[in-house]
PDB file with one MODEL, atoms N, CA, C and O in Angstrom:
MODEL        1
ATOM      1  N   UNK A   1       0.851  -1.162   0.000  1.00  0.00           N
ATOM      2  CA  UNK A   1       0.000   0.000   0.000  1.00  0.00           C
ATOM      3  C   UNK A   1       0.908   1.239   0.000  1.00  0.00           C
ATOM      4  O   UNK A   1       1.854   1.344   0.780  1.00  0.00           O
ATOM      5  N   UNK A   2       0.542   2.285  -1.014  1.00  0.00           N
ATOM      6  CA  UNK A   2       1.300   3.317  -1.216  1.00  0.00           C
ATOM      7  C   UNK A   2       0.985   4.117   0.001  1.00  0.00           C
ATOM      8  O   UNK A   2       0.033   3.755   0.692  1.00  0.00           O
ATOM      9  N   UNK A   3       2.037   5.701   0.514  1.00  0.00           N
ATOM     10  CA  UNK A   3       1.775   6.032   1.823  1.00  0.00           C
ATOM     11  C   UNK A   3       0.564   7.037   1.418  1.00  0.00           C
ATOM     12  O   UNK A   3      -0.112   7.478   2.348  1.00  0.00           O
ATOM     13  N   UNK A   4       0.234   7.443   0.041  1.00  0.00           N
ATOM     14  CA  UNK A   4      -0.794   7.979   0.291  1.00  0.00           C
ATOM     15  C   UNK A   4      -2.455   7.553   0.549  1.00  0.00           C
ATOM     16  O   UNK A   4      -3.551   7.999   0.889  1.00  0.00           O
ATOM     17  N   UNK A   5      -1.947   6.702   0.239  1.00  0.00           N
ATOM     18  CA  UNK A   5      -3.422   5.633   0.195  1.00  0.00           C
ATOM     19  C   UNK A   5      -3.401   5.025   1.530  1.00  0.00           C
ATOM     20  O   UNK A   5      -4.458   4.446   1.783  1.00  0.00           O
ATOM     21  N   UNK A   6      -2.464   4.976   2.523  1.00  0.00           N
ATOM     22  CA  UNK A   6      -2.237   4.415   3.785  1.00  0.00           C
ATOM     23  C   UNK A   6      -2.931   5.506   4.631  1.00  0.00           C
ATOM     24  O   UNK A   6      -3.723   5.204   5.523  1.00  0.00           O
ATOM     25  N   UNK A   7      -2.502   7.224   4.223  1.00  0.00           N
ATOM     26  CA  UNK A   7      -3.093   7.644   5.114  1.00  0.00           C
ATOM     27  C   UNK A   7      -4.625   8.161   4.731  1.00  0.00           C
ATOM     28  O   UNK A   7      -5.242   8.745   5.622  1.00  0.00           O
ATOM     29  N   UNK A   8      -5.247   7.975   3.476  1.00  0.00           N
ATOM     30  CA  UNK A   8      -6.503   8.629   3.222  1.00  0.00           C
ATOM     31  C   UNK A   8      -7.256   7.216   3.952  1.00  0.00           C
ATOM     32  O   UNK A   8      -8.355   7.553   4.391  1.00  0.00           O
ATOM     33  N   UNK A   9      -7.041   6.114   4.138  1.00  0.00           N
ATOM     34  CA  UNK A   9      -7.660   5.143   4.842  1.00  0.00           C
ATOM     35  C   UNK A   9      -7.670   5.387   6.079  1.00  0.00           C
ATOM     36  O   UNK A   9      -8.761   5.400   6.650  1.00  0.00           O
ATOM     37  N   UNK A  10      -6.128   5.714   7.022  1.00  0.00           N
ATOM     38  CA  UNK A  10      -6.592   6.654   8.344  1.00  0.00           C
ATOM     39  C   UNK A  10      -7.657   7.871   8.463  1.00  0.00           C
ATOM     40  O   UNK A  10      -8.346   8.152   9.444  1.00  0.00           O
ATOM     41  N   UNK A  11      -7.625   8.309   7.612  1.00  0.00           N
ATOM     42  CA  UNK A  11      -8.473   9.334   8.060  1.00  0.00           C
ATOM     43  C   UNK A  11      -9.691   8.803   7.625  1.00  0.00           C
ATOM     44  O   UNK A  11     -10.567   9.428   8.222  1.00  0.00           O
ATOM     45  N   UNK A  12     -10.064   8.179   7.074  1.00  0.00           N
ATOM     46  CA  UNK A  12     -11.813   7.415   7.034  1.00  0.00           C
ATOM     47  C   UNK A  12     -11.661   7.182   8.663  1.00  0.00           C
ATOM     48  O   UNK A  12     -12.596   7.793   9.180  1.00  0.00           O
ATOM     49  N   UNK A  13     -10.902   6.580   9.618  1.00  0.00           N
ATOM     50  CA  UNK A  13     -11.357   6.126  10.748  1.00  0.00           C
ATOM     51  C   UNK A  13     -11.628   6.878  11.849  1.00  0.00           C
ATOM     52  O   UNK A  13     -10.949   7.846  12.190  1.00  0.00           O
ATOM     53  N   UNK A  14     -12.780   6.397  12.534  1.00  0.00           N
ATOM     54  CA  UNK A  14     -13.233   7.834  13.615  1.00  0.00           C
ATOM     55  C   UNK A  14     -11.528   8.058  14.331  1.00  0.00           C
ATOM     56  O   UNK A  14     -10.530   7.359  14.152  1.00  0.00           O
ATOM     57  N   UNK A  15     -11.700   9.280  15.155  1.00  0.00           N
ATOM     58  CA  UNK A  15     -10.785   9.746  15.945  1.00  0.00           C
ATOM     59  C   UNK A  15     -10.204   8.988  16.530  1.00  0.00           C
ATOM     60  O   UNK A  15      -9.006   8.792  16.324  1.00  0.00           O
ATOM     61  N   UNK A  16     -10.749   8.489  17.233  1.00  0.00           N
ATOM     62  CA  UNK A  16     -10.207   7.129  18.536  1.00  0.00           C
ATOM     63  C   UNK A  16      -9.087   6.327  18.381  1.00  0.00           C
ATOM     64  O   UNK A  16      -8.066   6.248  19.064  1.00  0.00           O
ATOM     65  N   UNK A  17      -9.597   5.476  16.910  1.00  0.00           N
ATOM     66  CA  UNK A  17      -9.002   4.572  16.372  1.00  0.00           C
ATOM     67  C   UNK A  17      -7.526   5.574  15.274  1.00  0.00           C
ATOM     68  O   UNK A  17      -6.414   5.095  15.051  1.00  0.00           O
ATOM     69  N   UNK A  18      -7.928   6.724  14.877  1.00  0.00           N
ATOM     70  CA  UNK A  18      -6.787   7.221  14.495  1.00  0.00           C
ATOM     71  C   UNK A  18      -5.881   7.801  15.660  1.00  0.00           C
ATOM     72  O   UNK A  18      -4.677   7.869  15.413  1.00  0.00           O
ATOM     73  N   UNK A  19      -6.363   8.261  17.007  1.00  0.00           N
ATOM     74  CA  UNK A  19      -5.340   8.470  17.840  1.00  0.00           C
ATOM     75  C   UNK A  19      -4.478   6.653  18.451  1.00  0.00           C
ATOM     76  O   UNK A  19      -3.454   6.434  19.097  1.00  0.00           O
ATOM     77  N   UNK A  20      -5.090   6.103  18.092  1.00  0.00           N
ATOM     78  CA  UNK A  20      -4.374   4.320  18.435  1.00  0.00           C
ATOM     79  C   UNK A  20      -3.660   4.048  17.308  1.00  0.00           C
ATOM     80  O   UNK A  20      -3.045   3.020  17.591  1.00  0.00           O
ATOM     81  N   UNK A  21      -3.362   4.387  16.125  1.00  0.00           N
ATOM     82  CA  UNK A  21      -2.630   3.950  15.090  1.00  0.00           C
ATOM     83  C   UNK A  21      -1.473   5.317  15.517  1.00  0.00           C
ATOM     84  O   UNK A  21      -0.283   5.032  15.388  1.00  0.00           O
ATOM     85  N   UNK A  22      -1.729   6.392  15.886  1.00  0.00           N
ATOM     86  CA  UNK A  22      -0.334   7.242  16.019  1.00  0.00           C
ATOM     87  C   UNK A  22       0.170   6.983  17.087  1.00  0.00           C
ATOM     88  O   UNK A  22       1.370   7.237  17.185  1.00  0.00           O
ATOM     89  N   UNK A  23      -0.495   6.426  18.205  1.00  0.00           N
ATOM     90  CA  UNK A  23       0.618   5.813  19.566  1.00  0.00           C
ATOM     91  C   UNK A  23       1.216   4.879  19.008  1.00  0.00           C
ATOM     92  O   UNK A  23       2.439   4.939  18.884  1.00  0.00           O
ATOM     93  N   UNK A  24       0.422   3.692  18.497  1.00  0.00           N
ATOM     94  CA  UNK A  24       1.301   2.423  18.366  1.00  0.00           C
ATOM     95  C   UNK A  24       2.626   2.243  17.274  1.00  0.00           C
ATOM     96  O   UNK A  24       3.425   1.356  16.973  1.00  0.00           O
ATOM     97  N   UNK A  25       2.289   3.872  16.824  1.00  0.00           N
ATOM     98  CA  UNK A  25       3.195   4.277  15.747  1.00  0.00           C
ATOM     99  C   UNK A  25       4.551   4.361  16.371  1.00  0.00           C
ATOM    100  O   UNK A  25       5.625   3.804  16.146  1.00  0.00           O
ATOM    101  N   UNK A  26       4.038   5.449  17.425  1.00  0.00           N
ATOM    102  CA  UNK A  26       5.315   6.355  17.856  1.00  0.00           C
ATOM    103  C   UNK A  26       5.911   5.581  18.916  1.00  0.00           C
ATOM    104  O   UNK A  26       7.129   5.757  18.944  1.00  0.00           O
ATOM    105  N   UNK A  27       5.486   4.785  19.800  1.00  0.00           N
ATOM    106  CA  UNK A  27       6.016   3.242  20.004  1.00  0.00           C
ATOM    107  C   UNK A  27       6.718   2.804  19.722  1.00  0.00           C
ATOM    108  O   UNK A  27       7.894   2.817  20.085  1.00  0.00           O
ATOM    109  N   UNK A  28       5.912   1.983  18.565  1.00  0.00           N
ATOM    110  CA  UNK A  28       7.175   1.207  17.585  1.00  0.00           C
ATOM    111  C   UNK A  28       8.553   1.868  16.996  1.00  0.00           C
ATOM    112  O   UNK A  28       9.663   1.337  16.945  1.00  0.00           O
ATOM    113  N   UNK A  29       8.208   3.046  16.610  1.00  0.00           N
ATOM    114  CA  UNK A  29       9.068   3.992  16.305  1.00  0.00           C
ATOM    115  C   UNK A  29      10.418   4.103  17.220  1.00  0.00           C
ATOM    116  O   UNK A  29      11.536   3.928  16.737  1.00  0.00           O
ATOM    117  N   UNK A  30      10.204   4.396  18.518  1.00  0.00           N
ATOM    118  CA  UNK A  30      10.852   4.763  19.985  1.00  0.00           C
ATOM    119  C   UNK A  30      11.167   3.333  20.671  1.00  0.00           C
ATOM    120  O   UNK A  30      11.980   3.327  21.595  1.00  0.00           O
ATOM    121  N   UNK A  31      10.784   2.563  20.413  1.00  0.00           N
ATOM    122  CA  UNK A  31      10.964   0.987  20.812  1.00  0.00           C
ATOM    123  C   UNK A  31      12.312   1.193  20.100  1.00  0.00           C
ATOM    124  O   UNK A  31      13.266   1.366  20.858  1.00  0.00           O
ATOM    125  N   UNK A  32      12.635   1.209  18.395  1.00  0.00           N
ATOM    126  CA  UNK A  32      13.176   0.544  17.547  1.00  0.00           C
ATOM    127  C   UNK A  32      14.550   1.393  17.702  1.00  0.00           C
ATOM    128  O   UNK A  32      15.638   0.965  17.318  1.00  0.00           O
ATOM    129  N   UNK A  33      14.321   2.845  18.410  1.00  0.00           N
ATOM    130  CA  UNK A  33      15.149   3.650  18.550  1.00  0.00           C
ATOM    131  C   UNK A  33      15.969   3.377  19.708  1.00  0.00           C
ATOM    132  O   UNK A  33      17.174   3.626  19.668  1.00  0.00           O
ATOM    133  N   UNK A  34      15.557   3.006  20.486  1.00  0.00           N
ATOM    134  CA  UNK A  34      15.952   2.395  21.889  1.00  0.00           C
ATOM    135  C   UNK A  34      17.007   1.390  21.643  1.00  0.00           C
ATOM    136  O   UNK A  34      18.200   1.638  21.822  1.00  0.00           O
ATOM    137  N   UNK A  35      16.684   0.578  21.350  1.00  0.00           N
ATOM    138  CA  UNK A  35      17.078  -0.996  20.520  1.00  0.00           C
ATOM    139  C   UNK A  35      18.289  -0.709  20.020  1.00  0.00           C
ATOM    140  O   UNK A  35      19.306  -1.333  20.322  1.00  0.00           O
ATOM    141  N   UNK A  36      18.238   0.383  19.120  1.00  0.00           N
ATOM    142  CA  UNK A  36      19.129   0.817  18.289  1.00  0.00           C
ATOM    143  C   UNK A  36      20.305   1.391  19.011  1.00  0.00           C
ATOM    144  O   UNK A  36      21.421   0.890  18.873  1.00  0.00           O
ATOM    145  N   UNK A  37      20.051   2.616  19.918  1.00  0.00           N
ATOM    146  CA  UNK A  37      21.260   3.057  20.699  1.00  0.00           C
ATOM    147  C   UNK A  37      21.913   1.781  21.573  1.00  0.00           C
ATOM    148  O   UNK A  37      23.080   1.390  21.623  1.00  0.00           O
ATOM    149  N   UNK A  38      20.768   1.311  22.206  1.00  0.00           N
ATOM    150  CA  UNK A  38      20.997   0.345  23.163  1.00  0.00           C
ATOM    151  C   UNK A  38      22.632  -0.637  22.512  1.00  0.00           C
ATOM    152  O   UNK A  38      23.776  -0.807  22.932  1.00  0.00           O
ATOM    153  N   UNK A  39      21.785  -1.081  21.236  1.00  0.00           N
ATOM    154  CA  UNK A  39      23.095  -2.104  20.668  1.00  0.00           C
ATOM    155  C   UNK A  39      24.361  -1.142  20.366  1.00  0.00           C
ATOM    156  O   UNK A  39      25.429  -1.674  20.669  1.00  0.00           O
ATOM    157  N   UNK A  40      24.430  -0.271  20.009  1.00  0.00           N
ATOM    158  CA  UNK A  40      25.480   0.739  19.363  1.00  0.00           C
ATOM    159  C   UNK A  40      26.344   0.679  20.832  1.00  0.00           C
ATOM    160  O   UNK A  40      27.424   0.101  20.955  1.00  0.00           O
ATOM    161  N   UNK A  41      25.375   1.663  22.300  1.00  0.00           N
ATOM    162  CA  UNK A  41      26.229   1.397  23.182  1.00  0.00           C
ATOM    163  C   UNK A  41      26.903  -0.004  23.842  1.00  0.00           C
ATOM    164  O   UNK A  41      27.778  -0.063  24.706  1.00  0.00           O
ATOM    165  N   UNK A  42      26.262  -1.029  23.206  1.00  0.00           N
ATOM    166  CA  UNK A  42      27.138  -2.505  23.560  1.00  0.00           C
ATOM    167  C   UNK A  42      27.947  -2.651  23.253  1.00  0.00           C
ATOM    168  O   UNK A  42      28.760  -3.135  24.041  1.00  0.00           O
ATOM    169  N   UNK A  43      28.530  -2.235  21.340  1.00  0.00           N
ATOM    170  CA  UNK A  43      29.246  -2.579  20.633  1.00  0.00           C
ATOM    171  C   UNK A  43      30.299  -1.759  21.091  1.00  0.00           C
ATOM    172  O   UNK A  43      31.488  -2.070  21.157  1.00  0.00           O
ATOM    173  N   UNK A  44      29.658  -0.454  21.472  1.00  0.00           N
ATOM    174  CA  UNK A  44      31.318   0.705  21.724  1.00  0.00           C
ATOM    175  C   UNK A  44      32.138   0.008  23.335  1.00  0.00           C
ATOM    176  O   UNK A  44      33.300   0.031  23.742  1.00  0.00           O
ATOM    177  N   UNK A  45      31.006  -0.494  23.824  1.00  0.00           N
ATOM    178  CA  UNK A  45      31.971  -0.744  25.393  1.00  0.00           C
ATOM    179  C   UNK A  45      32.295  -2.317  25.229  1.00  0.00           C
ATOM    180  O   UNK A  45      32.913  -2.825  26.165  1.00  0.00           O
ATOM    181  N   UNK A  46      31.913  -3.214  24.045  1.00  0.00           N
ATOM    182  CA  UNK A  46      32.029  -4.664  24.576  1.00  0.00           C
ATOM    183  C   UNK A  46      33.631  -4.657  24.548  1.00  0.00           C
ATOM    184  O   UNK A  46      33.820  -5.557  25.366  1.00  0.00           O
ATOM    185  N   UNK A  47      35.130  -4.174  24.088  1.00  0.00           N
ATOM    186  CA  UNK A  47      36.300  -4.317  23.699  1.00  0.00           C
ATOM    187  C   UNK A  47      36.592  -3.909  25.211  1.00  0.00           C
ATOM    188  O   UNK A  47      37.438  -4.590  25.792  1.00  0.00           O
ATOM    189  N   UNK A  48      36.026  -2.946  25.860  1.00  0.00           N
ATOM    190  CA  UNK A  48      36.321  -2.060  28.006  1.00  0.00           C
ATOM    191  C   UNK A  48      35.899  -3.725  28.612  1.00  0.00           C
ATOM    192  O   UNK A  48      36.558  -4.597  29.177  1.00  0.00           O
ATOM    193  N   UNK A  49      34.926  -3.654  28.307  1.00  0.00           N
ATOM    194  CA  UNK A  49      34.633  -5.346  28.997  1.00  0.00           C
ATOM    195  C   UNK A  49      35.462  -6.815  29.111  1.00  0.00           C
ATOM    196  O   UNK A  49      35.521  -7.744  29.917  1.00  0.00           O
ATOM    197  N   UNK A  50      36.046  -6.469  27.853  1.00  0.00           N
ATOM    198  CA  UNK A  50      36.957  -7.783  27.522  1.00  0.00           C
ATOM    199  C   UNK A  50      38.057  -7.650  28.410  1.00  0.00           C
ATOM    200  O   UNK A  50      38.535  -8.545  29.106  1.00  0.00           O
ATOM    201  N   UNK A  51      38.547  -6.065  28.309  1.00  0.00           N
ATOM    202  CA  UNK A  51      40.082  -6.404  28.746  1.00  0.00           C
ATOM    203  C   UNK A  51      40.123  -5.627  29.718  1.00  0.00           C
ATOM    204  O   UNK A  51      41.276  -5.364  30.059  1.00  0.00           O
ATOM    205  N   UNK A  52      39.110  -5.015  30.473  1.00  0.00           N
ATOM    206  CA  UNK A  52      39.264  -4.298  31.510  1.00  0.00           C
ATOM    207  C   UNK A  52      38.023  -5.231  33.025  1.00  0.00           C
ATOM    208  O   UNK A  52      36.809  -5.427  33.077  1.00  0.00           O
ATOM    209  N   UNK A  53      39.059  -5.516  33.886  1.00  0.00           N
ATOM    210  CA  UNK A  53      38.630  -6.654  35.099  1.00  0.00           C
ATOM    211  C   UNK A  53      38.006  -5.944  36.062  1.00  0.00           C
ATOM    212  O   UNK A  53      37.523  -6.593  36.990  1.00  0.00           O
ATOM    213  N   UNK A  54      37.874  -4.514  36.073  1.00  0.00           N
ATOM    214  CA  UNK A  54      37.066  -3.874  37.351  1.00  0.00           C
ATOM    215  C   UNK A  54      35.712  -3.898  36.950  1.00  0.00           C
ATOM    216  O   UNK A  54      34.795  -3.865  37.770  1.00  0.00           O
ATOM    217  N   UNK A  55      35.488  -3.970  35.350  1.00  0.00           N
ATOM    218  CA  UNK A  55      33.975  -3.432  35.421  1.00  0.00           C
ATOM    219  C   UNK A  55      33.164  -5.027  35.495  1.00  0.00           C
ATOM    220  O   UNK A  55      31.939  -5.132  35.565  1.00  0.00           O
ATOM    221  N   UNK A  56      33.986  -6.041  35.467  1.00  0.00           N
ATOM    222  CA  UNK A  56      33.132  -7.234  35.093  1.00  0.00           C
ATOM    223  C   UNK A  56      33.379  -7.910  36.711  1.00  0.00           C
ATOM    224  O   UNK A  56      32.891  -9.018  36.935  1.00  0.00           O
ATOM    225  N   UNK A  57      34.181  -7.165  37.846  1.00  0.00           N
ATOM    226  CA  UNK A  57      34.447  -7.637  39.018  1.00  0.00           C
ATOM    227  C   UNK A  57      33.557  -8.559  39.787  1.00  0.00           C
ATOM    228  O   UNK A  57      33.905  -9.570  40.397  1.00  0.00           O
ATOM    229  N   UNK A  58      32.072  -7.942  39.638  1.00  0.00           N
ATOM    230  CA  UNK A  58      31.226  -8.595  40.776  1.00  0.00           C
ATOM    231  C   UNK A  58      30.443  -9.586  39.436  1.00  0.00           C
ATOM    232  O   UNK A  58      29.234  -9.781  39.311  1.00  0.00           O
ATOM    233  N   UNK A  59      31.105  -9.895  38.901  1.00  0.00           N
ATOM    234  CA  UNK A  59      30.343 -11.247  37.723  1.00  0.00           C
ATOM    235  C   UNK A  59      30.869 -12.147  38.516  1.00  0.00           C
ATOM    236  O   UNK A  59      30.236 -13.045  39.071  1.00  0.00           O
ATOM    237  N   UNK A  60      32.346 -11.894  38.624  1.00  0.00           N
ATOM    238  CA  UNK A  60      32.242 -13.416  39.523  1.00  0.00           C
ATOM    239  C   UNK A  60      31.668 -13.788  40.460  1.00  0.00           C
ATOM    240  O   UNK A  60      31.919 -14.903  40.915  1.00  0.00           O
ATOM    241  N   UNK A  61      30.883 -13.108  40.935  1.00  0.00           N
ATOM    242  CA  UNK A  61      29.614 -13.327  41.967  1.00  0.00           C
ATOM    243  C   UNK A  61      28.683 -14.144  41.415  1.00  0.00           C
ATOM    244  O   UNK A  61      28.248 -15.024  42.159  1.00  0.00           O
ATOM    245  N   UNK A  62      28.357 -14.101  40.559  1.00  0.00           N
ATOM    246  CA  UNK A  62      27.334 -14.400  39.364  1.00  0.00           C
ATOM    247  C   UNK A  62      26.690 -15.606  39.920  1.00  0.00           C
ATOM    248  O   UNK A  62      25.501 -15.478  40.212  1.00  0.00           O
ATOM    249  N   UNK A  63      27.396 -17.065  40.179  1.00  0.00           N
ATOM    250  CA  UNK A  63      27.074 -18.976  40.497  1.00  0.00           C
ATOM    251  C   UNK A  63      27.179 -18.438  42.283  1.00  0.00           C
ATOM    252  O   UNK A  63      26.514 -19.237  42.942  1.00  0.00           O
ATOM    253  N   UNK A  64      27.798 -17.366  43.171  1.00  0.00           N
ATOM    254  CA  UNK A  64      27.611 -17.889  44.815  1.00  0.00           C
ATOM    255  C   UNK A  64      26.591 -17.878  44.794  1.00  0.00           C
ATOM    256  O   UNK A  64      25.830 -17.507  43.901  1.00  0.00           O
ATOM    257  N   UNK A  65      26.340 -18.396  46.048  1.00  0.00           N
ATOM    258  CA  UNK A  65      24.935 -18.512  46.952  1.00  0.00           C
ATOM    259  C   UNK A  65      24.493 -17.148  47.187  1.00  0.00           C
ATOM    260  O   UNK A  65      25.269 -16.203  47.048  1.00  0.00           O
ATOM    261  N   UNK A  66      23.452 -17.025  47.488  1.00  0.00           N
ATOM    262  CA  UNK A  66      23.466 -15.857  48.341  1.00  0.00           C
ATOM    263  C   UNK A  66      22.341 -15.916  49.319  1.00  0.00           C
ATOM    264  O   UNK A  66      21.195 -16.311  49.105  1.00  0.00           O
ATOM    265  N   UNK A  67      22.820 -15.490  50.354  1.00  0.00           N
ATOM    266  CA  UNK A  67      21.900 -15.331  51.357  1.00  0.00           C
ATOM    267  C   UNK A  67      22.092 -13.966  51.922  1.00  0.00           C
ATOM    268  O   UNK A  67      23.073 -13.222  51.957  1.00  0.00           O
ATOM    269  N   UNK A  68      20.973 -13.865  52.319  1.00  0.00           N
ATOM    270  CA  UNK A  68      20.117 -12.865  53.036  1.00  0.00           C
ATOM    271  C   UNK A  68      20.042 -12.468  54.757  1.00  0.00           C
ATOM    272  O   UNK A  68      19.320 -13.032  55.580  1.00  0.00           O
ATOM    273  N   UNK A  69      21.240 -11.060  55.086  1.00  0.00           N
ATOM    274  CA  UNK A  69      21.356 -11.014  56.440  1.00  0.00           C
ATOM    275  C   UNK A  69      20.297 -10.278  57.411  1.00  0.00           C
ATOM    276  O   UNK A  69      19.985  -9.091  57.320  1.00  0.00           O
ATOM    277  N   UNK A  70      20.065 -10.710  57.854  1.00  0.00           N
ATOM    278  CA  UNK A  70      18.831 -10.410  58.650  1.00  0.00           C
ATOM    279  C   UNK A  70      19.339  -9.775  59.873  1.00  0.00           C
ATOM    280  O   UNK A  70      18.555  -9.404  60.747  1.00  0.00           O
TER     281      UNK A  70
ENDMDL
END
């Protein structure tokens, strides 16, 4: 479906249903954006992670037990 024909079909739909197609828009939109920095900042720090032992310190915590001091 071409985008002009995508939106003359939104606007046939009452209000309601066109304010629910621009949230789930801007959502998806901001989801995908998220996602996006999110991985970018993985990729720039995964090389600090590899070879630097303070930031991954309390991983080796990761398998103890842990209990709870009361």
């Amino acid at each position: 479906m071409r985008t002009n024909e995508l939106i003359k079909e939104i606007q046939r739909l009452p209000v309601q249903k066109r304010i629910l197609v621009v949230e789930k828009t801007l959502h998806s939109i901001r989801q995908k954006e998220d996602n996006s920095r999110m991985k970018k900042a993985a990729e720039l720090l995964y090389a600090d992670y590899k070879t630097d032992s303070e930031l991954t310190a309390f991983s080796n915590l990761d398998y103890e037990d842990f209990y709870e001091a009361r």
